[in-house]
PAZAPA-4460 file (N, C-alpha, C; in steps of 0.05 Angstrom, whole numbers, plus 32768, in hexadecimal, padded with zeros to 4 digits):
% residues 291
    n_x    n_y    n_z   ca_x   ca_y   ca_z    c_x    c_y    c_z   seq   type   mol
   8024   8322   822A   802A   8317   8244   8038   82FB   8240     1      X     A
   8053   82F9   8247   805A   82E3   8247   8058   82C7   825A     2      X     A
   804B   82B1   8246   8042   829D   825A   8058   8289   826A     3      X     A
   8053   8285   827F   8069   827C   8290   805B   825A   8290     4      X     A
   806E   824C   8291   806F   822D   8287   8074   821E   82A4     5      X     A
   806C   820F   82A6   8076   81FB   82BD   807B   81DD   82B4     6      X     A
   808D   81DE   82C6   80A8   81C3   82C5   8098   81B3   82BE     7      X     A
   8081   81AA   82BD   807C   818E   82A8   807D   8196   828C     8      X     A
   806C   81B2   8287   806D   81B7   8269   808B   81B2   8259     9      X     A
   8098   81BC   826E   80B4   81BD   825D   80C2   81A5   825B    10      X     A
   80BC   8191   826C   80CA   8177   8267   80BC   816A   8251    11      X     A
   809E   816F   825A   808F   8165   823C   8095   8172   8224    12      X     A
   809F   8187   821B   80A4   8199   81FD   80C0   8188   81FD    13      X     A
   80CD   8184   8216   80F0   8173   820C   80E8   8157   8204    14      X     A
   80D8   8146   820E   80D3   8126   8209   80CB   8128   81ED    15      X     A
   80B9   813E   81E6   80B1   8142   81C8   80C2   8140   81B1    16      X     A
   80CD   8155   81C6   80EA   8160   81AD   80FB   8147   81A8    17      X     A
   8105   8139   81BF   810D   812C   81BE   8108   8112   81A8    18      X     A
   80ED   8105   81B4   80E3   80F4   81A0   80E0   8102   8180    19      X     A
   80DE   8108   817D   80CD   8119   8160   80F0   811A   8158    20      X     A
   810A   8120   8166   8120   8123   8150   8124   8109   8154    21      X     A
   811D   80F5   8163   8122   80DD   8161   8118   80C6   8149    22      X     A
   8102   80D3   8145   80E8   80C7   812C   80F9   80D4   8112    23      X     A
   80F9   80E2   8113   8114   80F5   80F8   812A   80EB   80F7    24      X     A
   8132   80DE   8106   814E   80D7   80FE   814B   80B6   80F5    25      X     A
   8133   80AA   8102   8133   8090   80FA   8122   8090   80DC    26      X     A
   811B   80A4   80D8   8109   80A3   80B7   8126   80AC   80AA    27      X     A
   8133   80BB   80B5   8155   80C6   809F   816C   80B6   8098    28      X     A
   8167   809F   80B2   8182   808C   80AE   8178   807C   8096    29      X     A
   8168   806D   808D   8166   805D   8076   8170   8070   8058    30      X     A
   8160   808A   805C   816F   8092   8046   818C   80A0   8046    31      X     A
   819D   80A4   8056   81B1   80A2   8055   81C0   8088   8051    32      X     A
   81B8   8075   8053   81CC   8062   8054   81C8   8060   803A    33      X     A
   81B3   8058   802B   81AB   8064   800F   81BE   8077   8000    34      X     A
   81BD   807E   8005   81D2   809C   7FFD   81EE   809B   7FFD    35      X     A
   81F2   8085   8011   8211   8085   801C   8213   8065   8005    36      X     A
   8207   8055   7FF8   820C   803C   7FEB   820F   804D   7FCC    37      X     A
   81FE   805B   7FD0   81FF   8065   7FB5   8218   8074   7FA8    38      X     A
   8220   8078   7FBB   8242   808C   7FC2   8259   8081   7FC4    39      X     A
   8258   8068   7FCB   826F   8053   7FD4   8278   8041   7FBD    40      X     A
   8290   803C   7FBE   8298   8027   7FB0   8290   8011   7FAD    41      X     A
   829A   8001   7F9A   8292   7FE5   7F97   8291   7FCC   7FAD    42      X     A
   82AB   7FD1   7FB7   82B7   7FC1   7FC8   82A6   7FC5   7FE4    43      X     A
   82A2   7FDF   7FEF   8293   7FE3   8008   8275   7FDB   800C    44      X     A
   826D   7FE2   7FED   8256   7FDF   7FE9   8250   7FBE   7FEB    45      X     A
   8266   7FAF   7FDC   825A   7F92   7FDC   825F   7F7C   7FF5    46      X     A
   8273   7F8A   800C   827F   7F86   8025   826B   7F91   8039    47      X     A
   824E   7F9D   8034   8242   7FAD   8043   8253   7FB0   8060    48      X     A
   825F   7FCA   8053   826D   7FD5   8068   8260   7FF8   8064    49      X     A
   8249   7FF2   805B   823E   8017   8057   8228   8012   806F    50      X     A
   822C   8027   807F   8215   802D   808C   8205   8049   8087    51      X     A
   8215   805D   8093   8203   8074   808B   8219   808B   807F    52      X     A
   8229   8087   807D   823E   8098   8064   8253   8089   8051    53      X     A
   8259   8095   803F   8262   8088   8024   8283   8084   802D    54      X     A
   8285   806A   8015   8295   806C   8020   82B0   8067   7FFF    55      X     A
   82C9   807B   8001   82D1   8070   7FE2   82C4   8086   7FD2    56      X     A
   82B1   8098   7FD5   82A7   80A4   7FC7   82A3   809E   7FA9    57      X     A
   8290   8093   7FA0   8292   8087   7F88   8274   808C   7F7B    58      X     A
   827B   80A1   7F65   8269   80A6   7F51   8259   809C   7F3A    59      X     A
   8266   807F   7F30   825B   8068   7F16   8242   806C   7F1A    60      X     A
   8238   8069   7F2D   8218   8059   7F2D   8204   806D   7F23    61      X     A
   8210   808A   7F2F   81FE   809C   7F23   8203   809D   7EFF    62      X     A
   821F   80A6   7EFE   8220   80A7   7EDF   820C   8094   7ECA    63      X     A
   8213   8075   7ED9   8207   8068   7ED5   81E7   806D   7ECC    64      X     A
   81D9   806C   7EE2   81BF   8078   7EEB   81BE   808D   7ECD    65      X     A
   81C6   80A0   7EC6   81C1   80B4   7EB3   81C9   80AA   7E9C    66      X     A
   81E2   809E   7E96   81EA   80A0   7E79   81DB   8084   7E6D    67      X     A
   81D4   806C   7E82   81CE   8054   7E70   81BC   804A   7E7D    68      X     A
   819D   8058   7E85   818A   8052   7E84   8170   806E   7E7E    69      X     A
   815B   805F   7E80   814E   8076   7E7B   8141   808C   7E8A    70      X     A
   8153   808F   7EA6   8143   80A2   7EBA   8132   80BA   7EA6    71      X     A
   814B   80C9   7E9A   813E   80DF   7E96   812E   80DC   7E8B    72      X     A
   811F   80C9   7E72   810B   80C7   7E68   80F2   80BC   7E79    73      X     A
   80F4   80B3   7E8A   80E0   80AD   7E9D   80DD   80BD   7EB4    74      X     A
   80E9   80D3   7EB8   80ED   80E9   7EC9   80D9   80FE   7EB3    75      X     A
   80DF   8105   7E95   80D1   8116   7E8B   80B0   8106   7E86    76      X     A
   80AF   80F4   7E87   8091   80F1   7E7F   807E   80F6   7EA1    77      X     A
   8094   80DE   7EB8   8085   80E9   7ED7   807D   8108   7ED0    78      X     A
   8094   8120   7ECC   808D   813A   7ECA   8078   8142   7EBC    79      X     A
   8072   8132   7EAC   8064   813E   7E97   803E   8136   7E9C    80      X     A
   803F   811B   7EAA   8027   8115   7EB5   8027   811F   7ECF    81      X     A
   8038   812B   7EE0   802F   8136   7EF9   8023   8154   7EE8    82      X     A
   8036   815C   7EDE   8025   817F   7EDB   8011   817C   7ECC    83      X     A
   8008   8169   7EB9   7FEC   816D   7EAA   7FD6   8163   7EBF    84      X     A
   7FE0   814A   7ECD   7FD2   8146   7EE4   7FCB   815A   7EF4    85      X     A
   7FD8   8161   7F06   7FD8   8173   7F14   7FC1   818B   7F0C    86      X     A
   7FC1   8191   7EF7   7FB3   81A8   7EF3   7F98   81A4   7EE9    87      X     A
   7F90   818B   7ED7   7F78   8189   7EDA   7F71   817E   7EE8    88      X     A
   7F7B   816E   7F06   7F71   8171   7F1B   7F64   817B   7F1E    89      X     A
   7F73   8192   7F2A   7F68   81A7   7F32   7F56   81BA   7F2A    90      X     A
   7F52   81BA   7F0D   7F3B   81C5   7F06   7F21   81BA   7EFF    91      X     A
   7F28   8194   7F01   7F0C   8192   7F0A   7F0E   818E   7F21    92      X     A
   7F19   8191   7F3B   7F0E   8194   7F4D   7EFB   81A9   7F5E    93      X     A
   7F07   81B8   7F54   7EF9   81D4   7F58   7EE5   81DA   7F49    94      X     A
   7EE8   81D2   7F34   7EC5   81D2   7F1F   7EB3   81C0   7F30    95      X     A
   7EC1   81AC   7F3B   7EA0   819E   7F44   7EA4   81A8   7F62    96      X     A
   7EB4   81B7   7F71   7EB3   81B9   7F8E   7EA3   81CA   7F8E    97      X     A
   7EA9   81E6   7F7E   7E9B   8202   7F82   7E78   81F8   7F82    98      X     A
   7E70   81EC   7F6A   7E54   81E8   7F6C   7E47   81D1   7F87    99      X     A
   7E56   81C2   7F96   7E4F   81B1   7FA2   7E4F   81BB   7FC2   100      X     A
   7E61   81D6   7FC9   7E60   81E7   7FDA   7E48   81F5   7FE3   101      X     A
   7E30   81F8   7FC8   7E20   820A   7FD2   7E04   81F7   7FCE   102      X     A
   7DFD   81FF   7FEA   7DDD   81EF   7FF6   7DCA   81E6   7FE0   103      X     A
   7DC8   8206   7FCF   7DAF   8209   7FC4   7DBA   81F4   7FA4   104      X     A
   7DCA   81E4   7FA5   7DD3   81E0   7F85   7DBF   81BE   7F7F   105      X     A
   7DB1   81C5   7F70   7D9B   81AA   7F6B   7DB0   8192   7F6C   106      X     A
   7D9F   8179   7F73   7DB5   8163   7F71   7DD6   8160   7F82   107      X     A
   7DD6   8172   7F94   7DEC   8172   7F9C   7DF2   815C   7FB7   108      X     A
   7DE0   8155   7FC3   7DE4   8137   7FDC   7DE2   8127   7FC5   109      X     A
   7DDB   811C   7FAD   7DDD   8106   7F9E   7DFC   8102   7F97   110      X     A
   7E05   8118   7F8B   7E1E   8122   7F84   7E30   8115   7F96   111      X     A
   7E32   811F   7FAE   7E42   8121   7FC9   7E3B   8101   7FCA   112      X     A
   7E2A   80F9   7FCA   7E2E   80D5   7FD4   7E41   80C4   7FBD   113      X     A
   7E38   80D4   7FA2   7E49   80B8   7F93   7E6C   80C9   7F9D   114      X     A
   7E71   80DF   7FA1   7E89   80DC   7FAC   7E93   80CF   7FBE   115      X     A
   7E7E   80CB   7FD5   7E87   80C1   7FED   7E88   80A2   7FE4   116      X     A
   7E72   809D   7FD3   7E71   8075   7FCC   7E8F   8076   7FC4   117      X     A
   7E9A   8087   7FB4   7EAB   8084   7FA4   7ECA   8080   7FB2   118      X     A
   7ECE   808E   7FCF   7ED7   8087   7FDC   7EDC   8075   7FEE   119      X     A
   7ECE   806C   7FEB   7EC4   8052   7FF4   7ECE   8035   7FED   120      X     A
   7EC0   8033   7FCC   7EC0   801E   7FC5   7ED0   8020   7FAE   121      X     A
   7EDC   8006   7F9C   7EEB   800C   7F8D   7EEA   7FF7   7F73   122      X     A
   7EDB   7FF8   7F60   7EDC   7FE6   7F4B   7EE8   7FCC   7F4A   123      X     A
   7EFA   7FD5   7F4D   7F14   7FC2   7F4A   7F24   7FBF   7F34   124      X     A
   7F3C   7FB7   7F35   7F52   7FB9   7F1D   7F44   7FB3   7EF9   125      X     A
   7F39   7F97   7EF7   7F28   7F8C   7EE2   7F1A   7FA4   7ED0   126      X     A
   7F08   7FA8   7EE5   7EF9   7FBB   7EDA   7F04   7FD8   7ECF   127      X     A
   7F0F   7FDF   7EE5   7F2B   7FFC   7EDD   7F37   7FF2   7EBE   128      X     A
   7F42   7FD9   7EC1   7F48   7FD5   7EAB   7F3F   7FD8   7E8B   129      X     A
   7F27   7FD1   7E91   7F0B   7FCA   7E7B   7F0B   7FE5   7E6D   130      X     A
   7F05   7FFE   7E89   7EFF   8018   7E88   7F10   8020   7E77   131      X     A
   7F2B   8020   7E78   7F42   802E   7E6A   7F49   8024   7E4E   132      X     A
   7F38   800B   7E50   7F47   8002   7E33   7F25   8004   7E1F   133      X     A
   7F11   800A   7E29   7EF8   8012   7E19   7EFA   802D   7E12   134      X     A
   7F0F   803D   7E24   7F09   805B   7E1F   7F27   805D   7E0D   135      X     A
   7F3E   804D   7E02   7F4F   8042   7DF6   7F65   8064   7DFC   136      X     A
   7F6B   8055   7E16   7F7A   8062   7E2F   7F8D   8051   7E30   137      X     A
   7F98   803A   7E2B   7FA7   802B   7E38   7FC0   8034   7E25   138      X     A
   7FDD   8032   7E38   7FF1   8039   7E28   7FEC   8051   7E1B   139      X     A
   7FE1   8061   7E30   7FE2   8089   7E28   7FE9   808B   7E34   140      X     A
   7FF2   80A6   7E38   7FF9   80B6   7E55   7FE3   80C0   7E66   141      X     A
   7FC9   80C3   7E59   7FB4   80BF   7E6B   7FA8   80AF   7E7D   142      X     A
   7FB5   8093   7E75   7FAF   807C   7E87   7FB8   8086   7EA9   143      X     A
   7FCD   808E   7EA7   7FDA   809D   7EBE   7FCB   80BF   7EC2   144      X     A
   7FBD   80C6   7EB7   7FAE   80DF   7EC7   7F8B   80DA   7EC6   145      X     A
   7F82   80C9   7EB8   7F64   80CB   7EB9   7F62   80B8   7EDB   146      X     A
   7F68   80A6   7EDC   7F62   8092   7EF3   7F5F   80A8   7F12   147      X     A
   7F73   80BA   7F14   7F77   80D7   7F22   7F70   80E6   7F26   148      X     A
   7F5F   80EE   7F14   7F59   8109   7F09   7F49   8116   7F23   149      X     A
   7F37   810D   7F33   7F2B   8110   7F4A   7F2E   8105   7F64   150      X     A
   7F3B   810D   7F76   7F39   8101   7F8F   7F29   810B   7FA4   151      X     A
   7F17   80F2   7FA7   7EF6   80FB   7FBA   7EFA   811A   7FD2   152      X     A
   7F18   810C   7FDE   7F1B   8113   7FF7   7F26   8135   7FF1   153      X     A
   7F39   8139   7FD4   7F3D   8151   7FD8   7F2C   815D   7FD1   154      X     A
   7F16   8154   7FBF   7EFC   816D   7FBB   7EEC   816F   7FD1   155      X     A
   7EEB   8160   7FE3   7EDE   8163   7FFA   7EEE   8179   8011   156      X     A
   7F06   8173   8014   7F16   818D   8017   7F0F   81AB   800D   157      X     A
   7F18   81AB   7FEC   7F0D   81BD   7FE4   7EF3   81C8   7FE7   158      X     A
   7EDB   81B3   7FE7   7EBE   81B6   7FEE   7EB6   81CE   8003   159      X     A
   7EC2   81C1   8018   7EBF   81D0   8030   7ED8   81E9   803A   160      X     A
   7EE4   81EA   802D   7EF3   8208   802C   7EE6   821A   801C   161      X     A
   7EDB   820C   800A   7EC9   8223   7FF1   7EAD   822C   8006   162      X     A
   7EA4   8218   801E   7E8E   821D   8027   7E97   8239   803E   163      X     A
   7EAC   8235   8045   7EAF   824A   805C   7EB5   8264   804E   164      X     A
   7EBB   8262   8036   7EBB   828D   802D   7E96   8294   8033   165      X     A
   7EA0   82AB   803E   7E87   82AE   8041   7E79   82C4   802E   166      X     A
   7E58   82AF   802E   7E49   82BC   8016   7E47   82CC   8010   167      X     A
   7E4A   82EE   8026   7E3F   8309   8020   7E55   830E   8009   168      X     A
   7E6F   8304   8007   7E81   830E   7FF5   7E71   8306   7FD8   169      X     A
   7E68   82EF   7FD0   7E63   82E3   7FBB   7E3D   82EB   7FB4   170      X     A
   7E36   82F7   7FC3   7E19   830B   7FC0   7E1E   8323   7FBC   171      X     A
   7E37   832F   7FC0   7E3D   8352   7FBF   7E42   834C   7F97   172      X     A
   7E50   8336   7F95   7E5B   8333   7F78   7E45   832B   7F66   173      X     A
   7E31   831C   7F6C   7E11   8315   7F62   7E05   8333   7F5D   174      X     A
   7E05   8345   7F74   7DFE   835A   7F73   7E01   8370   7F5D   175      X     A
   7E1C   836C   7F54   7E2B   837F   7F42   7E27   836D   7F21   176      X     A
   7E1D   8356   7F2A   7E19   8348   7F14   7E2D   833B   7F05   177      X     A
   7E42   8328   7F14   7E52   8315   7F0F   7E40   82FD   7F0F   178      X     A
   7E4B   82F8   7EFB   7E42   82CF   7EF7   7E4D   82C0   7F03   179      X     A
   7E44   82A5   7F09   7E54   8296   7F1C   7E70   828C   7F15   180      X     A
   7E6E   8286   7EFD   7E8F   8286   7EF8   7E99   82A0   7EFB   181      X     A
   7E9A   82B8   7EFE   7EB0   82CD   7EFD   7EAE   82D3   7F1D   182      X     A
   7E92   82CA   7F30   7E99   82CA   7F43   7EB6   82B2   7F50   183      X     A
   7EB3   829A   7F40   7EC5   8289   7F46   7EE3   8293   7F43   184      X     A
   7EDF   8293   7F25   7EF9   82A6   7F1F   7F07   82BB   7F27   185      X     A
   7F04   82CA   7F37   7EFF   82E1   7F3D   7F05   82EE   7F5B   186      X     A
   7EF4   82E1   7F63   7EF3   82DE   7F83   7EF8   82C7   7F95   187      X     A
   7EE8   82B5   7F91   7EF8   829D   7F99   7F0B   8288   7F93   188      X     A
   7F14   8288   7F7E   7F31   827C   7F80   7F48   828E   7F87   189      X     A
   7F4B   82AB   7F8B   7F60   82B6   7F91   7F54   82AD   7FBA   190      X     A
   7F39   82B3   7FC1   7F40   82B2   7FDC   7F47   828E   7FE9   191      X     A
   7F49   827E   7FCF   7F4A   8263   7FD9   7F68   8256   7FCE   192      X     A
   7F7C   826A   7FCC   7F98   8266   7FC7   7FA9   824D   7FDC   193      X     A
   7F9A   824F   7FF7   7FAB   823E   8002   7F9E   8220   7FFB   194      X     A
   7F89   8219   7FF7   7F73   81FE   7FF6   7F85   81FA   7FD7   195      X     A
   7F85   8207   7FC7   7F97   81FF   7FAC   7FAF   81FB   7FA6   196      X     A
   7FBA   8203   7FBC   7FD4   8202   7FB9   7FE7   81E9   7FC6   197      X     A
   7FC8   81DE   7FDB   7FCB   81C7   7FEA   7FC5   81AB   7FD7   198      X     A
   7FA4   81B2   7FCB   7FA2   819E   7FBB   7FB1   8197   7FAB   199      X     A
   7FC6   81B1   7F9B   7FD3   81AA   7F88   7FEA   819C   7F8F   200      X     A
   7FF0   819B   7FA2   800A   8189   7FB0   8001   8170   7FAD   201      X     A
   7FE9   8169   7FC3   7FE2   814A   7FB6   7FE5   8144   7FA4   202      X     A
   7FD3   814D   7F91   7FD6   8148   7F7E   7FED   8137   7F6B   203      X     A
   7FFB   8151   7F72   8017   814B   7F62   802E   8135   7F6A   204      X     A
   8027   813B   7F88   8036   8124   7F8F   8026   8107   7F91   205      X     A
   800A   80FD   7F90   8005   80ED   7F82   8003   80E2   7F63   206      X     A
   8005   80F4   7F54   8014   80F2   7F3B   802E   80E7   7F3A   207      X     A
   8041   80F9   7F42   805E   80EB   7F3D   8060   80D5   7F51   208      X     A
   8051   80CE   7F6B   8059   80B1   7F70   8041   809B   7F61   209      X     A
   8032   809D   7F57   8021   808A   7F49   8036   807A   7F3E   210      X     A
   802D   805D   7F4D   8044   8044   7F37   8029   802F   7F2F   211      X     A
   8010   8029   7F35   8003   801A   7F3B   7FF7   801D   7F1B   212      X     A
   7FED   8032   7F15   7FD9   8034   7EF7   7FF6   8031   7EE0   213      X     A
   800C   8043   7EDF   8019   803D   7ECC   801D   8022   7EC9   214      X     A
   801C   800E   7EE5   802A   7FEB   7EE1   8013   7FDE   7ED2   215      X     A
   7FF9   7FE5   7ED8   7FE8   7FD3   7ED0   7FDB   7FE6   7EA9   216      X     A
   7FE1   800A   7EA5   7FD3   8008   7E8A   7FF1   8012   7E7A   217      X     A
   8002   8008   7E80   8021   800F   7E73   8032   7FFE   7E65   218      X     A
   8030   8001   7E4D   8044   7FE6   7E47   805B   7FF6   7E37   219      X     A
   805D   800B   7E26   806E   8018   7E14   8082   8023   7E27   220      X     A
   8095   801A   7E24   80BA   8023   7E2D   80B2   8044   7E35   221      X     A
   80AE   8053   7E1A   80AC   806C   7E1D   809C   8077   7E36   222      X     A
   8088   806D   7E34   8074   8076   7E48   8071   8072   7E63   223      X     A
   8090   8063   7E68   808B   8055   7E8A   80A1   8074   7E9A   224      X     A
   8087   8077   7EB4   808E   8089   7EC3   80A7   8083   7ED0   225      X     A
   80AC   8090   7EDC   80C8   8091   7EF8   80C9   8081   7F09   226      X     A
   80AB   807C   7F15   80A8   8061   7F2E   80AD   804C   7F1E   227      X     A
   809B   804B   7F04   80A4   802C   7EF7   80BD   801F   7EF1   228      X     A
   80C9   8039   7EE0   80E6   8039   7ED8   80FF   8026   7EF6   229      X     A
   80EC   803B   7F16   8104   8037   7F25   80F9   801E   7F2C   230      X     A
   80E4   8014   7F2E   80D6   7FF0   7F31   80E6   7FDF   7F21   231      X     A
   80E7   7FE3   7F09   80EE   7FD9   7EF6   810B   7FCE   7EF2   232      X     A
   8116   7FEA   7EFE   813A   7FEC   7EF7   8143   7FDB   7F15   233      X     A
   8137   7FDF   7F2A   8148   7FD0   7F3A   813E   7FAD   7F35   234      X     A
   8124   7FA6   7F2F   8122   7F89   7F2D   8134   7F85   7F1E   235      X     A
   8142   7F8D   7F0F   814D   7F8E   7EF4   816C   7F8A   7EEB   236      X     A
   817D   7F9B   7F06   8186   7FA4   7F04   81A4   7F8A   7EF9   237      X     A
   81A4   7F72   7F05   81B5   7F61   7F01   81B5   7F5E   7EE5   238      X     A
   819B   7F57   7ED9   819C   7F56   7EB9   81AD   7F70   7EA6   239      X     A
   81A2   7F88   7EB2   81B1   7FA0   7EAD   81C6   7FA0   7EA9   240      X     A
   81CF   7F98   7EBC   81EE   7F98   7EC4   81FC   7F88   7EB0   241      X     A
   81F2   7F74   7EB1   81FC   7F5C   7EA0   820A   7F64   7E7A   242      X     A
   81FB   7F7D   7E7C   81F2   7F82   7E5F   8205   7F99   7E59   243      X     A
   8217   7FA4   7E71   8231   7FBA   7E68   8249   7FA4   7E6D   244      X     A
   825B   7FB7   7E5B   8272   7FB1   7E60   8280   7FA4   7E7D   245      X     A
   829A   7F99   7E71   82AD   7F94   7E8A   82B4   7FAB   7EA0   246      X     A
   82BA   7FBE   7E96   82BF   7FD2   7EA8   82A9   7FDF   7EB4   247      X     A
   8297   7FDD   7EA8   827E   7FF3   7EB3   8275   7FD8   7ECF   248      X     A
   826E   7FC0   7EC7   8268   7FAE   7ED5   8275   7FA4   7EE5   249      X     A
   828D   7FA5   7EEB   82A2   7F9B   7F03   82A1   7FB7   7F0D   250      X     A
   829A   7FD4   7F0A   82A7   7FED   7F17   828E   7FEE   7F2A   251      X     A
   8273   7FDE   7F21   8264   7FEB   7F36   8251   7FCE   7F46   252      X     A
   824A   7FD7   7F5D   8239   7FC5   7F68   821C   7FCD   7F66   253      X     A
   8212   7FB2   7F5E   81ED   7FAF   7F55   81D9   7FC2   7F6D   254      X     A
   81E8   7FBE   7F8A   81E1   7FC9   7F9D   81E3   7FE8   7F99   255      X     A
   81FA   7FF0   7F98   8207   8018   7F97   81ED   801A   7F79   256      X     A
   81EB   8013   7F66   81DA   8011   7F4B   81BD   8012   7F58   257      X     A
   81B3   8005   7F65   8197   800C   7F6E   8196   801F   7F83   258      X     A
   81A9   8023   7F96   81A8   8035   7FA7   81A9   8056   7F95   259      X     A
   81BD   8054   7F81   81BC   8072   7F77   81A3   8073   7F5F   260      X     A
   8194   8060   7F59   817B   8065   7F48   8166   8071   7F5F   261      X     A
   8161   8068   7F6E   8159   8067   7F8C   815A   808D   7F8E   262      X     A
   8171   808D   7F96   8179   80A8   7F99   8165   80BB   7F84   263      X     A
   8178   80B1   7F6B   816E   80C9   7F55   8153   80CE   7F57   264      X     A
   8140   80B9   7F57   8122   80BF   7F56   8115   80CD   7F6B   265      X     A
   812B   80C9   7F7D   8121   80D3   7F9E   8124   80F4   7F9C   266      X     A
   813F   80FD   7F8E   8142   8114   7F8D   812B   8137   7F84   267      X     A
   8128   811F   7F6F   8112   8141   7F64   8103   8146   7F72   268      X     A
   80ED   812C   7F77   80D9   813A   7F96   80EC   8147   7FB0   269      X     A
   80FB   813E   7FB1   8105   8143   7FCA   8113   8164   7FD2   270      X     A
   8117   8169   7FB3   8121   8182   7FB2   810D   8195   7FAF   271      X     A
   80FC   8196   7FAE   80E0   81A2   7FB3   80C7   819F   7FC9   272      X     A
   80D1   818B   7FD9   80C0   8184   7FEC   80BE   819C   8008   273      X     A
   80D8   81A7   8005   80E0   81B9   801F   80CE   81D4   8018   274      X     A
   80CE   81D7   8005   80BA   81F7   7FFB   80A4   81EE   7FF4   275      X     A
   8097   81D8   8000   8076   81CD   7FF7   806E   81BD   801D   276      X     A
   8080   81BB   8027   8077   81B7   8045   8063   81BE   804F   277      X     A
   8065   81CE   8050   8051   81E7   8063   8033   81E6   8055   278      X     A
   8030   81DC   803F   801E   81D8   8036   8004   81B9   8035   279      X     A
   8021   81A7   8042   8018   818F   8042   800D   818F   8061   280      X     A
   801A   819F   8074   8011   81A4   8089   7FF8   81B1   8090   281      X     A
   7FEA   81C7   8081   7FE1   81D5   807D   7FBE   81C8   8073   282      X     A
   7FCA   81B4   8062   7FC0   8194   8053   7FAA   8189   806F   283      X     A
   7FBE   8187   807E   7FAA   8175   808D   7F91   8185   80A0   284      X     A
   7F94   8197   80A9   7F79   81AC   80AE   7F6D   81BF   80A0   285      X     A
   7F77   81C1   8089   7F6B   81CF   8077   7F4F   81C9   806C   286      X     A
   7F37   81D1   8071   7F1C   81CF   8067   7F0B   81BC   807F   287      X     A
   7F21   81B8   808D   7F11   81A3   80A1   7EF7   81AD   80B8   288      X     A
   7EFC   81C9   80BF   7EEF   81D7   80C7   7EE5   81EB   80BB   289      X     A
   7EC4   81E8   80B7   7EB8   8204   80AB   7EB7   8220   80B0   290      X     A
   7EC6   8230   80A3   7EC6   824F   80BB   7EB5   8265   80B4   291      X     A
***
């Protein structure tokens, strides 16, 4: 039966629409103009005469960007600590969610509070520090995944998605004489595909934006991520500059040079963000209600 709408609804679904492409276009213009410096010539660029398209079409900055600094090498290590990240995330999250899901598991409100303290409260930098360099973490690539490795809020997510499969499935499998891991294995992580597929987003995308632990346990060239690299390269960038040639250094502006580093780092998430949406959406009521 099709529902019939009245004239307020519909002015209200247009003020929506309206606003909401309005909120989109004001989050889009900064990065286009971005986009459009990074594209432009020297001259336009240093005349700020760029607003939101390029202008001169002018390529240096990227070349730049690739042939004489070190994106790619700070692009493969981000990659390399998001996916190791990422995945033991997630498997200890789910090692400690599954047992913290069920009533009968001894110790489990003790459990659940130091997560919640833990959310809460926070050491502080000093001490983080102390931690990483006793467990002789500093200047690894673990410095950047142990600090991570658990986030209160997504096991608590996970917690309570694991609570709503319901038990008769995981008693029919007790029955037949599955153990609790092959019940886990088995049965509940294939029916908890969407809760994993969510966490693993966080995840990952708190991994590749982490700039905070690489600044403070990172000191080796090699080992500095993508955020640091692009921190780094734009404070930087005048000294940089300073340090090529005549031609490379008169062809480009310091501005179009941070705008297309800017760019590059912006790109890889960005080109994967559109086929991981629906999941970040998905993100925010997912486990929130017990079913």
């Amino acid at each position: 039966m099709k529902t019939i709408r009245s004239r307020s609804d519909r002015w209200f679904d247009a003020v929506n629409n309206v606003l909401i492409a309005a909120v989109g276009l004001i989050c889009l213009l900064p990065f286009l103009h971005v986009l459009a410096k990074s594209l432009s010539n020297q001259a336009s660029v240093m005349g700020n005469k760029i607003t939101f398209y390029p202008i001169g079409m002018h390529v240096e900055a990227f070349r730049f960007v690739f042939a004489h600094t070190r994106f790619f090498e700070a692009l493969q290590v981000t990659l390399l600590v998001t996916v190791i990240g990422t995945v033991l995330s997630l498997t200890i999250t789910i090692l400690a969610a599954y047992p913290l899901s069920k009533p009968e598991f001894k110790g489990r409100k003790p459990i659940l509070l130091l997560y919640v303290f833990s959310m809460l409260f926070y050491g502080g930098i000093i001490p983080g520090y102390i931690l990483m360099k006793a467990l002789g973490l500093l200047d690894t690539i673990w410095a950047m995944i142990v600090p991570l490795l658990v986030v209160p809020f997504n096991l608590f997510v996970c917690k309570t998605f694991f609570e709503g499969i319901p038990e008769s499935i995981e008693e029919s499998a007790k029955i037949d004489g599955a153990t609790n891991f092959r019940i886990l294995w088995s049965i509940v992580l294939p029916l908890s595909l969407p809760v994993i597929a969510t966490l693993g987003i966080f995840y990952a995308v708190g991994y590749w934006n982490n700039y905070f632990h690489p600044l403070i346990y990172i000191s080796s060239v090699d080992l500095k991520p993508l955020q640091l690299f692009l921190y780094e390269t734009i404070a930087n960038t005048e000294e940089l500059l300073q340090e090529q040639p005549d031609s490379v250094r008169l062809s480009m502006a310091p501005e179009g040079f941070r705008a297309a580093t800017v760019i590059s780092s912006i790109v890889p998430i960005l080109l994967v963000y559109p086929f991981l949406q629906r999941y970040f959406v998905t993100g925010m009521t997912l486990g929130s209600v017990k079913g």
